[in-house]
N, CA, C and O atoms as a CHARMM CRD file, in Angstrom:
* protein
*
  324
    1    1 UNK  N     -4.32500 -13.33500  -8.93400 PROA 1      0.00000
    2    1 UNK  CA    -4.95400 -12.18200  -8.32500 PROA 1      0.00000
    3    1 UNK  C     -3.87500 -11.27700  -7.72800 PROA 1      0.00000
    4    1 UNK  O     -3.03200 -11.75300  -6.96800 PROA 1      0.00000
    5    2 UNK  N     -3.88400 -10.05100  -8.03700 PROA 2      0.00000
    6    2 UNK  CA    -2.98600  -9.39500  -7.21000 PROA 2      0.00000
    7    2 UNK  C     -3.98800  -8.13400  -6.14800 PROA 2      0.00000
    8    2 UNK  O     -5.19500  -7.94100  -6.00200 PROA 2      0.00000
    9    3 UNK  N     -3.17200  -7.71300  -5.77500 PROA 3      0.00000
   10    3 UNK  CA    -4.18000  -7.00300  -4.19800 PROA 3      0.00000
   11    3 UNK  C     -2.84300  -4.74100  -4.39400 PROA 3      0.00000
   12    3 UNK  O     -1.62500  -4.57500  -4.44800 PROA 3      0.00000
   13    4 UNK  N     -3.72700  -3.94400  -4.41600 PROA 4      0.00000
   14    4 UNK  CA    -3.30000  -2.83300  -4.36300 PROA 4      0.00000
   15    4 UNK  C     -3.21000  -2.53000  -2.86400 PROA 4      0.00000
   16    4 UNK  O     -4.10700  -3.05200  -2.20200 PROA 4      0.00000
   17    5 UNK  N     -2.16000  -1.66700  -2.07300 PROA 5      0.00000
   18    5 UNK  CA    -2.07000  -2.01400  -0.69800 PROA 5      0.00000
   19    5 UNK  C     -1.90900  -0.33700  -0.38700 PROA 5      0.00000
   20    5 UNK  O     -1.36400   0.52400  -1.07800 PROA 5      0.00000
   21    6 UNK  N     -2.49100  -0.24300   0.71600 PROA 6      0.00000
   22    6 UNK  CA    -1.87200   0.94400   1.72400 PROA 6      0.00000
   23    6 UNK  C     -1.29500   0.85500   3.17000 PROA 6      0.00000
   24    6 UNK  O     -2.13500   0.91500   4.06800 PROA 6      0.00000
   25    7 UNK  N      0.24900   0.69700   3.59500 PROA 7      0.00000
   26    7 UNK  CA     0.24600   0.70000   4.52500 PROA 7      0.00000
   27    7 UNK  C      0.81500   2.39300   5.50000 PROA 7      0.00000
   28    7 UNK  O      1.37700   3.45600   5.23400 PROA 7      0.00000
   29    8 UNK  N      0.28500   1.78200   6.53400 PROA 8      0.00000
   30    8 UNK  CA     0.90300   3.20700   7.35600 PROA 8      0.00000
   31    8 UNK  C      1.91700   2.84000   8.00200 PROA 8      0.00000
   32    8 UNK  O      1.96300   1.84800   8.72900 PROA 8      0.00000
   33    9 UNK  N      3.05900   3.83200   7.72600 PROA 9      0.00000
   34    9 UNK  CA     4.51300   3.91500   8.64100 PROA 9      0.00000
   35    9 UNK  C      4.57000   4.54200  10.19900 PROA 9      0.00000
   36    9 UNK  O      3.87800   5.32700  10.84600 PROA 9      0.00000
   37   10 UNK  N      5.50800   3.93300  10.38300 PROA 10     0.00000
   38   10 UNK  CA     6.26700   4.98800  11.86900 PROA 10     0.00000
   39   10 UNK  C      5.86300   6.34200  11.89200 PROA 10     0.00000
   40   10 UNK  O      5.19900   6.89100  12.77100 PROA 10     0.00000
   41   11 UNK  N      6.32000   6.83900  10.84700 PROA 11     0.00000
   42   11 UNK  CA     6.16400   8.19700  11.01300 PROA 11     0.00000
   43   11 UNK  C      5.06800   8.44500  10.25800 PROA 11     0.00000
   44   11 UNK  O      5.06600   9.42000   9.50700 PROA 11     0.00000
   45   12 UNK  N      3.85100   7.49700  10.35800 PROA 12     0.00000
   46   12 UNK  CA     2.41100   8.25700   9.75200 PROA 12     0.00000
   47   12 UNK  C      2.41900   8.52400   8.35500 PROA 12     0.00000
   48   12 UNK  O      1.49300   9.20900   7.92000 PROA 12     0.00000
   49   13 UNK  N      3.41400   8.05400   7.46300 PROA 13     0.00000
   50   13 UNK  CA     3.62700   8.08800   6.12600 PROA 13     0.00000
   51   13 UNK  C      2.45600   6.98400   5.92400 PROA 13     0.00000
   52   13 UNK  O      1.93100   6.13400   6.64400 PROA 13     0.00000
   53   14 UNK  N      2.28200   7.50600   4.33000 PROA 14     0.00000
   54   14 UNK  CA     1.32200   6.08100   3.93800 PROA 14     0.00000
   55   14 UNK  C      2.41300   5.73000   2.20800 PROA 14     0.00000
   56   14 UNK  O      2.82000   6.48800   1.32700 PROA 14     0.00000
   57   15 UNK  N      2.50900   4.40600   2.39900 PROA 15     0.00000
   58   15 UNK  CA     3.38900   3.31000   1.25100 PROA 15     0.00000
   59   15 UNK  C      2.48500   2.97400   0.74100 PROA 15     0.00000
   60   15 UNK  O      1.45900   2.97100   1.42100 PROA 15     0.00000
   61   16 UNK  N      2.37600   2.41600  -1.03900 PROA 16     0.00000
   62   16 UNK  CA     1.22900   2.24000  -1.81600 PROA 16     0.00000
   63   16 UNK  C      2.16100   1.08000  -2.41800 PROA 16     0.00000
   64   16 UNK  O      3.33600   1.20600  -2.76100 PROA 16     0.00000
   65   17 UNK  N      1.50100   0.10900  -2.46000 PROA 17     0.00000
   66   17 UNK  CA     2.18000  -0.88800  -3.26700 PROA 17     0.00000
   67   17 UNK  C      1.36000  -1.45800  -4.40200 PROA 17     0.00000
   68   17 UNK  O      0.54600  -0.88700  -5.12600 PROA 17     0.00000
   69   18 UNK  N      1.88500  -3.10000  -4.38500 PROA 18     0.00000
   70   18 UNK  CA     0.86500  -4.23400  -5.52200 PROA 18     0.00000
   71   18 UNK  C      1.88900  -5.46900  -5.00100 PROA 18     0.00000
   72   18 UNK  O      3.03200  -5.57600  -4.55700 PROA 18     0.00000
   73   19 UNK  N      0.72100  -6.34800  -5.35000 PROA 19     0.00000
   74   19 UNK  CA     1.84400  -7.90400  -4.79400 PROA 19     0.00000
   75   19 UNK  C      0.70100  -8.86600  -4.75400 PROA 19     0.00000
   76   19 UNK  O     -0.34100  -8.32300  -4.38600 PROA 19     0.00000
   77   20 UNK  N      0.59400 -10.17800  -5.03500 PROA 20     0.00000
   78   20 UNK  CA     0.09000 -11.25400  -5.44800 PROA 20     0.00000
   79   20 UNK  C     -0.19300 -11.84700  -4.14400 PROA 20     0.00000
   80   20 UNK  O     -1.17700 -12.58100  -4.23500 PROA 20     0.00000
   81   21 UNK  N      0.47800 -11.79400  -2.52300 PROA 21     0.00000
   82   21 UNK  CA     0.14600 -12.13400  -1.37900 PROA 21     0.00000
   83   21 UNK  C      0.34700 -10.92600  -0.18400 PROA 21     0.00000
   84   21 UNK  O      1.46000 -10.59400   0.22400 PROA 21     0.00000
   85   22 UNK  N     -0.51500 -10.52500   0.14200 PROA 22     0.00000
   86   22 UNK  CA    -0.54300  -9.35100   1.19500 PROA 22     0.00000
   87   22 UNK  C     -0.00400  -9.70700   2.25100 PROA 22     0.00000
   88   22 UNK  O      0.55600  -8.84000   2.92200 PROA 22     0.00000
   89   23 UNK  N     -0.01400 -10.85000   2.63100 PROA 23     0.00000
   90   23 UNK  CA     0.77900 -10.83500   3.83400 PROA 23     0.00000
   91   23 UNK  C      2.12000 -11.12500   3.70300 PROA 23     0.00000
   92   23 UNK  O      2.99500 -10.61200   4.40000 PROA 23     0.00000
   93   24 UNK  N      2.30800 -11.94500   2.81600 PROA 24     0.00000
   94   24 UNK  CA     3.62400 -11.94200   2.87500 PROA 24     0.00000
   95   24 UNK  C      4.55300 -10.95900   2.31600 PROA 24     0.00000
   96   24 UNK  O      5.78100 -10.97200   2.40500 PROA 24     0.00000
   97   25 UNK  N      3.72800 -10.01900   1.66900 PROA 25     0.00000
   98   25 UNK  CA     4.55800  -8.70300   1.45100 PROA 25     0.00000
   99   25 UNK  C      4.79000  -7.97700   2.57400 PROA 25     0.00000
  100   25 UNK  O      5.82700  -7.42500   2.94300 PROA 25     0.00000
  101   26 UNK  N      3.58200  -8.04100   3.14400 PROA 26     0.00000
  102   26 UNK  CA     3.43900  -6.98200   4.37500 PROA 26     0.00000
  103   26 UNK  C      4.71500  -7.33000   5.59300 PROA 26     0.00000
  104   26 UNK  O      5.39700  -6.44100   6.10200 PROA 26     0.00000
  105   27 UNK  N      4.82300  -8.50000   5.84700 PROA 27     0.00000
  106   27 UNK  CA     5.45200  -9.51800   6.69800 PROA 27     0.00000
  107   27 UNK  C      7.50200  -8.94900   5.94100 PROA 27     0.00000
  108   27 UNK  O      8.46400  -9.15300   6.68200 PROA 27     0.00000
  109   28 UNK  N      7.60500  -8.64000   5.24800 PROA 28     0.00000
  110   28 UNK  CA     8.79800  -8.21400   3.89000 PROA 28     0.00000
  111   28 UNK  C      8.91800  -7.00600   4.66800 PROA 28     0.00000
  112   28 UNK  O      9.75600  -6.83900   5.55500 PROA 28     0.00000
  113   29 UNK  N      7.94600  -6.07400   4.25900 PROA 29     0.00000
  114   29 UNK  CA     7.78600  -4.63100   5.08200 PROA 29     0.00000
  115   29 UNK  C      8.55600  -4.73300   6.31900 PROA 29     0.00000
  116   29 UNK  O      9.61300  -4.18300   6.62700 PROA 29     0.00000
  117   30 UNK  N      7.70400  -5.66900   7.06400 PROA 30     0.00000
  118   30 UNK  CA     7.84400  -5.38900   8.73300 PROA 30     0.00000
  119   30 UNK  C      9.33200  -5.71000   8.79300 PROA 30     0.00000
  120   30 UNK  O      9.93800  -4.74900   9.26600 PROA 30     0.00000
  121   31 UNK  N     10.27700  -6.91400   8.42000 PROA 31     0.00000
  122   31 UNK  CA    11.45700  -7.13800   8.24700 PROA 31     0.00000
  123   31 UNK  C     12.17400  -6.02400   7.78500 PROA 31     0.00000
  124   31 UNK  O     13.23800  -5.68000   8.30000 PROA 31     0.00000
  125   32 UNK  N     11.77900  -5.58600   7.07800 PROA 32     0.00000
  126   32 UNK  CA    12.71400  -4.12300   6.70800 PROA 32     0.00000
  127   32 UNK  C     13.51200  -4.64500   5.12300 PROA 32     0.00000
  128   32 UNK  O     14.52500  -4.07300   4.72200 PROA 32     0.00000
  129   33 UNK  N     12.72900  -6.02400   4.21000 PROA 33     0.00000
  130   33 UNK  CA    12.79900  -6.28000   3.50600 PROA 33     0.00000
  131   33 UNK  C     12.28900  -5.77800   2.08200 PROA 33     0.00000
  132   33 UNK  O     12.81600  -5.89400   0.97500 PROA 33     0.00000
  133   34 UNK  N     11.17700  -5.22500   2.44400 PROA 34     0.00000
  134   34 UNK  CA     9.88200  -4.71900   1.50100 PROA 34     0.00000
  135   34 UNK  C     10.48700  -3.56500   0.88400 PROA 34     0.00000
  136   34 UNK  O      9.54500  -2.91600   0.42700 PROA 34     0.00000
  137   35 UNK  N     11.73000  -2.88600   0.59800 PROA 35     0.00000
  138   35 UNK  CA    12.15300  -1.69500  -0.09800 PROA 35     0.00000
  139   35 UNK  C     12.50200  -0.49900   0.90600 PROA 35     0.00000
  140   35 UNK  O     12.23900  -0.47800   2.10800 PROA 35     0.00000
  141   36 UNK  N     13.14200   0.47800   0.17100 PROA 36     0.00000
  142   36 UNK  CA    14.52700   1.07400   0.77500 PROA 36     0.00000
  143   36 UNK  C     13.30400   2.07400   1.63800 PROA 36     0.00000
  144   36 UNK  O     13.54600   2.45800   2.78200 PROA 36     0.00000
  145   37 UNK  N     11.66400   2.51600   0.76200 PROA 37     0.00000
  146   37 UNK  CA    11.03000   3.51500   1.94400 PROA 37     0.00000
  147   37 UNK  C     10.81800   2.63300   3.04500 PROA 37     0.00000
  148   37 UNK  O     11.56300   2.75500   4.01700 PROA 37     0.00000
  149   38 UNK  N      9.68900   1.53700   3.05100 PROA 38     0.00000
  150   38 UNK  CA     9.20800   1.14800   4.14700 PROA 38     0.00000
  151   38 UNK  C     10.87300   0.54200   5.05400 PROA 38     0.00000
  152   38 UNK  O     10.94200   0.23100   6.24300 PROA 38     0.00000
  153   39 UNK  N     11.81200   0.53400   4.23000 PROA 39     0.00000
  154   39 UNK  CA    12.79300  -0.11700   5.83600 PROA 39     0.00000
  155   39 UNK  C     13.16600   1.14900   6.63500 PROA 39     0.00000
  156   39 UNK  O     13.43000   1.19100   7.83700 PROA 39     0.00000
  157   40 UNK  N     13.14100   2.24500   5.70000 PROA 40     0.00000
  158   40 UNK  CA    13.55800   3.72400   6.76300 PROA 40     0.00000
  159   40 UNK  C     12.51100   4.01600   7.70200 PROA 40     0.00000
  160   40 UNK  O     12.59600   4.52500   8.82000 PROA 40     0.00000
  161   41 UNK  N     11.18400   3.47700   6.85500 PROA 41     0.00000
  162   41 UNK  CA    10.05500   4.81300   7.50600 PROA 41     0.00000
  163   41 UNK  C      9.51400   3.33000   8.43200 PROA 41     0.00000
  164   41 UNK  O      8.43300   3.61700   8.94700 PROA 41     0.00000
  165   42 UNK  N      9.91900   1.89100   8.78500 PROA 42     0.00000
  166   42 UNK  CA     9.40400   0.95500   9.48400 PROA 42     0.00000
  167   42 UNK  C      7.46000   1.07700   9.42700 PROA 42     0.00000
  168   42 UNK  O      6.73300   1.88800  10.00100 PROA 42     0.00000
  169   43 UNK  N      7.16300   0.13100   8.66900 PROA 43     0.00000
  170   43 UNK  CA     5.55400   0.17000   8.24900 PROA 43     0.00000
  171   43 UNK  C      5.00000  -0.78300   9.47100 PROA 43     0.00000
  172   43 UNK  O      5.49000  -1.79300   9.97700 PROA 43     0.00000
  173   44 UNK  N      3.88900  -0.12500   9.72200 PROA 44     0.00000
  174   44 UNK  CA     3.26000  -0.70800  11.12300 PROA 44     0.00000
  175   44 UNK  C      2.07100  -1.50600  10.57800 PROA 44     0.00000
  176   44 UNK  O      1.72000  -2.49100  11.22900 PROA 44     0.00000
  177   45 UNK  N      1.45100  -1.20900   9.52100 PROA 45     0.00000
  178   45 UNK  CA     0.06300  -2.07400   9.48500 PROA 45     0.00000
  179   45 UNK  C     -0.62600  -1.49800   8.10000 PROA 45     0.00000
  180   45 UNK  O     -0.61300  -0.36400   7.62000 PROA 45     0.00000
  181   46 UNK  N     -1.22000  -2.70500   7.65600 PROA 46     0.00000
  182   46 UNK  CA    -2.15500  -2.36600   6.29300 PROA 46     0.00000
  183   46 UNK  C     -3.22200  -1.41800   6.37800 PROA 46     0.00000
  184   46 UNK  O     -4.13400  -2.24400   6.34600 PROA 46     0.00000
  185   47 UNK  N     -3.73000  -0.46600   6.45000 PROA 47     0.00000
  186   47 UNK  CA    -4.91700   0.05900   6.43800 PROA 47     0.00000
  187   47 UNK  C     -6.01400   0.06000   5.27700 PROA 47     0.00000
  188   47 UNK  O     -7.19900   0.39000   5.33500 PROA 47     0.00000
  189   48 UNK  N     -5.15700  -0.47200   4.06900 PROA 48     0.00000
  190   48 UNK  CA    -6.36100  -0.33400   3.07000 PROA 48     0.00000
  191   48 UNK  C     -5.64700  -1.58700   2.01100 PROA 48     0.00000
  192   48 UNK  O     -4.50100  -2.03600   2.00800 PROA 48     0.00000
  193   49 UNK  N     -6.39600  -1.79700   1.46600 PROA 49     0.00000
  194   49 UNK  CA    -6.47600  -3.08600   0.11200 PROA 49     0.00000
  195   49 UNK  C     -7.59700  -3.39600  -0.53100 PROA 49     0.00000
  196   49 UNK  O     -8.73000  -3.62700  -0.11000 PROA 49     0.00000
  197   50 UNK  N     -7.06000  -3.37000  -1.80600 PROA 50     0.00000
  198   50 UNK  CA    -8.08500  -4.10800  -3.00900 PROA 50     0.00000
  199   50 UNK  C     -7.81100  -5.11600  -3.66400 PROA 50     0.00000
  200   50 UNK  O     -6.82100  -5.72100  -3.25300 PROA 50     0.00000
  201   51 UNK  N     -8.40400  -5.60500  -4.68900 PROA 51     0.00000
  202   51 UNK  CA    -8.08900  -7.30400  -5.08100 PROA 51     0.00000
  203   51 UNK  C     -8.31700  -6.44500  -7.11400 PROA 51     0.00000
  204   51 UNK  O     -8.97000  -5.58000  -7.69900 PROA 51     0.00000
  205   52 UNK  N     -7.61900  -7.12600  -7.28300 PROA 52     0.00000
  206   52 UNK  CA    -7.75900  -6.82700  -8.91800 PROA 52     0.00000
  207   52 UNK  C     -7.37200  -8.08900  -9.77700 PROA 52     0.00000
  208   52 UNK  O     -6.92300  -9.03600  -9.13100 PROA 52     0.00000
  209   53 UNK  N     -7.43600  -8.17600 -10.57500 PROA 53     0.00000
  210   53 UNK  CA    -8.04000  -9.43900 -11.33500 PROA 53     0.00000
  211   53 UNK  C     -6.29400  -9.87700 -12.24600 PROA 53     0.00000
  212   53 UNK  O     -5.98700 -11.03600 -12.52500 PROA 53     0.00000
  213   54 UNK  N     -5.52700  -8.82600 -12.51000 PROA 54     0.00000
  214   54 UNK  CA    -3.79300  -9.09400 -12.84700 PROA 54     0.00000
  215   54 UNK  C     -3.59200  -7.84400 -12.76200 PROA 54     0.00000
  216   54 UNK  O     -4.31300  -6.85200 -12.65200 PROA 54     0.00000
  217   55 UNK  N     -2.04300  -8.12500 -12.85700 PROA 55     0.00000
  218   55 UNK  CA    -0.71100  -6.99600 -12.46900 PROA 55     0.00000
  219   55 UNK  C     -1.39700  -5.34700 -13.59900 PROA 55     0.00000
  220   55 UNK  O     -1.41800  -4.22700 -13.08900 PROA 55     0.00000
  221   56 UNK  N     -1.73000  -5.52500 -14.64600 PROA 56     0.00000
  222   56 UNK  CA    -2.14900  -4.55500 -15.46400 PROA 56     0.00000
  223   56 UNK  C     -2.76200  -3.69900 -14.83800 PROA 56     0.00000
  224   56 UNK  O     -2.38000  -2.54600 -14.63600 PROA 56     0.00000
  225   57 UNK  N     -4.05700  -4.33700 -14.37500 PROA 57     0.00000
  226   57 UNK  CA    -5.14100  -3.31900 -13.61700 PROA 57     0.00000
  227   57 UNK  C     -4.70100  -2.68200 -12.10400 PROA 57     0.00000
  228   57 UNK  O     -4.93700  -1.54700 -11.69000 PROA 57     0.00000
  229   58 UNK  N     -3.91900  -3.88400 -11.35400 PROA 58     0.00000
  230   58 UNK  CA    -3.09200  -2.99400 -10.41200 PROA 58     0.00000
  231   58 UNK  C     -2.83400  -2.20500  -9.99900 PROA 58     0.00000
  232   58 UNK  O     -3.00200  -1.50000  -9.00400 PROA 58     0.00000
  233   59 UNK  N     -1.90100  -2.37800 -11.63900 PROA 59     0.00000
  234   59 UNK  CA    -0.68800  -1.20800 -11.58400 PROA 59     0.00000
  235   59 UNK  C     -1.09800   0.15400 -11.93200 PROA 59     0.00000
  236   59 UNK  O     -0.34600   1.10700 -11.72500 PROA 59     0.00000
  237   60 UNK  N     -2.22600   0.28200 -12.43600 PROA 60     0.00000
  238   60 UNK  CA    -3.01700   1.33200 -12.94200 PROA 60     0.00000
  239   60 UNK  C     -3.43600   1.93600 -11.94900 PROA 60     0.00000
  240   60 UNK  O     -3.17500   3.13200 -11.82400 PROA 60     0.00000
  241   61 UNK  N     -4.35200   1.10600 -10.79300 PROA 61     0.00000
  242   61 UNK  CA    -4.42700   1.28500  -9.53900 PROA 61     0.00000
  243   61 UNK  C     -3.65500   2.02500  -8.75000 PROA 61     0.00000
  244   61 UNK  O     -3.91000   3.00600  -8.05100 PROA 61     0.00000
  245   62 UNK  N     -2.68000   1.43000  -8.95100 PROA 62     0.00000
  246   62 UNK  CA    -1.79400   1.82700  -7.87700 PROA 62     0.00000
  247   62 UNK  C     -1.08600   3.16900  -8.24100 PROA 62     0.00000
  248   62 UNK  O     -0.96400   3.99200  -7.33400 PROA 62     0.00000
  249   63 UNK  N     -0.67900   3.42200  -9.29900 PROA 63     0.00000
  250   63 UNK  CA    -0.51000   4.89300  -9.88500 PROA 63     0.00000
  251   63 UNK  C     -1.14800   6.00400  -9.77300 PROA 63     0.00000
  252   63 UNK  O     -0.65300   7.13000  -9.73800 PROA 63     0.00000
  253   64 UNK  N     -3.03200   5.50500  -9.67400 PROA 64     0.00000
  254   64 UNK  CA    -3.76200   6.46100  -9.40400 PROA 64     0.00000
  255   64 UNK  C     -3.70800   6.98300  -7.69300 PROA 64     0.00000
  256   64 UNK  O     -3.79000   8.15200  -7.31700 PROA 64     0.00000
  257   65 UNK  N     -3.52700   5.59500  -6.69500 PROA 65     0.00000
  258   65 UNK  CA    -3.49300   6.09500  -5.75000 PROA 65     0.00000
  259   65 UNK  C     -2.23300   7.16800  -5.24300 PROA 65     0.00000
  260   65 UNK  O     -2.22600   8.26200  -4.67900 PROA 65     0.00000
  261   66 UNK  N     -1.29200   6.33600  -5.70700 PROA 66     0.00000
  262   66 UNK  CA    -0.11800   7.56700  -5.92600 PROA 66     0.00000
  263   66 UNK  C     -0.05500   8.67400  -5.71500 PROA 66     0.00000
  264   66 UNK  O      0.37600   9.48600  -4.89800 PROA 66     0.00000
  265   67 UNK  N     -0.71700   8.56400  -6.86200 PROA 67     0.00000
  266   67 UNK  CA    -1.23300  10.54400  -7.43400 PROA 67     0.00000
  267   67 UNK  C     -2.12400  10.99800  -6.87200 PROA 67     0.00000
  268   67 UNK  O     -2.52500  12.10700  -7.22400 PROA 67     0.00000
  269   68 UNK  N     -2.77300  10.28700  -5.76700 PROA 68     0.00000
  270   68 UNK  CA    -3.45700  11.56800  -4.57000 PROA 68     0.00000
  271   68 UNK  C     -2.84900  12.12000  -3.52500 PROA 68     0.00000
  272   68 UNK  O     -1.83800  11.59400  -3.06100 PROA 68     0.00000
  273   69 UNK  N     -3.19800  12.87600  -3.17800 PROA 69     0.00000
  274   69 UNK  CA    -2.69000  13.95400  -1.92800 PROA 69     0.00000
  275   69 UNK  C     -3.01000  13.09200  -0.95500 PROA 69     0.00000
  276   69 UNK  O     -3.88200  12.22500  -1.00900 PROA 69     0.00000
  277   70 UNK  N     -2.21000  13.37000   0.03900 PROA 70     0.00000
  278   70 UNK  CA    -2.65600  12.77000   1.71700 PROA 70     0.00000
  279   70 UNK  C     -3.82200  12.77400   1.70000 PROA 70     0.00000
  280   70 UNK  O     -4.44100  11.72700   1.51100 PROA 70     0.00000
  281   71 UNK  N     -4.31600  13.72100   1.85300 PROA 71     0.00000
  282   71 UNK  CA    -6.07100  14.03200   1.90400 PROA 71     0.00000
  283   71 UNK  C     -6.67200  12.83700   1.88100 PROA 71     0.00000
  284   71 UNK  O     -7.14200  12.00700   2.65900 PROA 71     0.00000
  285   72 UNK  N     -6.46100  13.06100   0.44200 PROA 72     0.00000
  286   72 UNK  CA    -7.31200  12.13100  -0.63500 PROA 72     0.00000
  287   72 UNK  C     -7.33500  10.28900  -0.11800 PROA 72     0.00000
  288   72 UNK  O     -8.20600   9.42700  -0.23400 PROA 72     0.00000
  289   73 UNK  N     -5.89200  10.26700   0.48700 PROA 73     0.00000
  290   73 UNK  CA    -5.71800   8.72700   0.39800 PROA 73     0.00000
  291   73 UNK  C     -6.26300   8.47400   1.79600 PROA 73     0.00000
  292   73 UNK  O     -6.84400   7.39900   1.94800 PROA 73     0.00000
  293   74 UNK  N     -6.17800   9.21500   2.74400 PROA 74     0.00000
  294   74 UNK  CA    -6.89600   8.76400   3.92400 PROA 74     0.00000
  295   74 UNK  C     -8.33900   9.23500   3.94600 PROA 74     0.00000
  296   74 UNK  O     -8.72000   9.29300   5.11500 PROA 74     0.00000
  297   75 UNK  N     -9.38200   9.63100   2.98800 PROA 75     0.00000
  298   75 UNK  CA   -10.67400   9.43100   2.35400 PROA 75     0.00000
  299   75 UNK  C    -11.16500   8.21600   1.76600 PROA 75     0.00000
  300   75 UNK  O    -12.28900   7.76300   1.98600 PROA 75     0.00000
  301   76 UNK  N    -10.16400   7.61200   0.89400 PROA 76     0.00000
  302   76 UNK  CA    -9.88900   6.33400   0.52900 PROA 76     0.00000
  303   76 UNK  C    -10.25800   5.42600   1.66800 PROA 76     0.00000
  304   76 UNK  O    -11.26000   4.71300   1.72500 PROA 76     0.00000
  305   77 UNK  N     -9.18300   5.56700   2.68400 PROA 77     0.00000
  306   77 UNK  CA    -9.24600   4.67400   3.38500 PROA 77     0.00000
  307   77 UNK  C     -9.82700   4.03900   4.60500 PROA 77     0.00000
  308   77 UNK  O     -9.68000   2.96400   5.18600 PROA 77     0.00000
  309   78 UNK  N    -10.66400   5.29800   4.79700 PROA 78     0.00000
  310   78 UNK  CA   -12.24400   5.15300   5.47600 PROA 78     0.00000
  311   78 UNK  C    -13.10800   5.45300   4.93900 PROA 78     0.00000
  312   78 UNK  O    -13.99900   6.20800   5.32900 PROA 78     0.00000
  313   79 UNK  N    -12.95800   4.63400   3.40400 PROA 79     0.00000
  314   79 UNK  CA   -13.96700   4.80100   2.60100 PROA 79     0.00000
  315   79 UNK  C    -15.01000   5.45900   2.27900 PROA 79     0.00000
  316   79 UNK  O    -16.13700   5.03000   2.03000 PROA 79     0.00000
  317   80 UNK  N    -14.54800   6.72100   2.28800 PROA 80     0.00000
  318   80 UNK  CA   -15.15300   8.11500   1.94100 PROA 80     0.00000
  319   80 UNK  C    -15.35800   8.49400   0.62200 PROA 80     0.00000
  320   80 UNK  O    -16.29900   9.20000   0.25700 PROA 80     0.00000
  321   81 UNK  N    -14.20500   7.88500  -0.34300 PROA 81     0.00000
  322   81 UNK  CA   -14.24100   8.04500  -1.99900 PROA 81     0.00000
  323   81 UNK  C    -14.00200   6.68400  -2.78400 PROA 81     0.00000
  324   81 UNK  O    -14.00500   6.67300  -4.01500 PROA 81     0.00000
């Protein structure tokens, strides 16, 4: 199972990932392990996640969220769309 992720940064940025255990990615993040954005922009907390069935559908996922505007992703994430 892998899980599509949104977390929010320090500076109110939102990071979009994919990863097979959410916390222990997230836990990566907080270390300043999780990749070169979240160690600059220091990620404070998950606000959004989904569960998808393998890496394929994910990743598809996760591209689409990508490709929304701020807007869009914090609609998402009080499940507005």
């Amino acid at each position: 199972m892998y899980f599509v992720y949104i977390l929010k940064c320090k500076d109110k940025s939102l990071y979009t990932g994919i990863t097979t255990d959410l916390e222990r990615r997230f836990l990566e993040h907080k270390a300043g392990k999780g990749g070169h954005y979240t160690s600059a922009k220091k990620a404070l907390k998950v606000v959004y996640s989904e569960k998808h069935k393998d890496r394929s559908s994910a990743s598809k996922r996760e591209l689409e969220i990508k490709s929304l505007d701020r807007k869009s992703k914090l609609k998402l994430i009080k499940g507005l769309i």
